[in-house]
C-alpha positions as CSV (number, residue, x, y, z in Angstrom):
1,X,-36.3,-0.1,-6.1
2,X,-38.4,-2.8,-7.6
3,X,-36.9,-1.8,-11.2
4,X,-33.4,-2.1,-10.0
5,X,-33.5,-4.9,-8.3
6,X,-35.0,-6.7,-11.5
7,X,-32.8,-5.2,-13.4
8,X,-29.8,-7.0,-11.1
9,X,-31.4,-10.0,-10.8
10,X,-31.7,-10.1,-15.1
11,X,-27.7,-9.5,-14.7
12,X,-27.3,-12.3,-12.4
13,X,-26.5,-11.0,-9.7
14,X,-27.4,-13.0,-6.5
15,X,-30.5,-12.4,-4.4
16,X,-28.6,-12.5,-0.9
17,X,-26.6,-9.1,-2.9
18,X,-29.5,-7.6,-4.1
19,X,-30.9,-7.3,-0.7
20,X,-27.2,-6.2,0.8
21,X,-27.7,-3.4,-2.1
22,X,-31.5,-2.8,-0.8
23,X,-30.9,-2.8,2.9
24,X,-27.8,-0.6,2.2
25,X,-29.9,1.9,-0.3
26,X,-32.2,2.3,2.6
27,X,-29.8,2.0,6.1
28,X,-30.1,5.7,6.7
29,X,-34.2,5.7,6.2
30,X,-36.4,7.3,9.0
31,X,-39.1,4.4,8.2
32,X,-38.5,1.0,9.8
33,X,-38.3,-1.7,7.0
34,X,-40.3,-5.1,7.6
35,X,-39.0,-7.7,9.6
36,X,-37.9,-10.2,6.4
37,X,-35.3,-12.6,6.1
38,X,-32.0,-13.0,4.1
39,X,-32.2,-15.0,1.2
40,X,-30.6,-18.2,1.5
41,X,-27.6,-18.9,-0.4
C-alpha cells in the first residue's frame, strides 16, 4: 500500500484522496485500522 500511495502522491493526487483510496482498499478488512486523522485540505 505504501508503493501505491507514493506512487499517487508522485501523480498529484491529494492526500485527503489517497486516504479515501486507503480506507476504501481496506473497508472490508477483519483487522481494525489505527485511530488516525483525515488529512487536512
Amino acid at each position: 500500500m505504501a508503493r501505491a500511495a507514493k506512487q499517487e502522491y508522485e501523480n498529484g493526487t491529494s492526500l485527503k484522496d489517497i486516504r479515501t483510496m486507503i480506507d476504501e482498499a481496506y473497508k472490508d478488512s477483519e483487522v481494525p485500522s489505527t485511530p488516525t486523522s483525515m488529512p487536512e485540505v
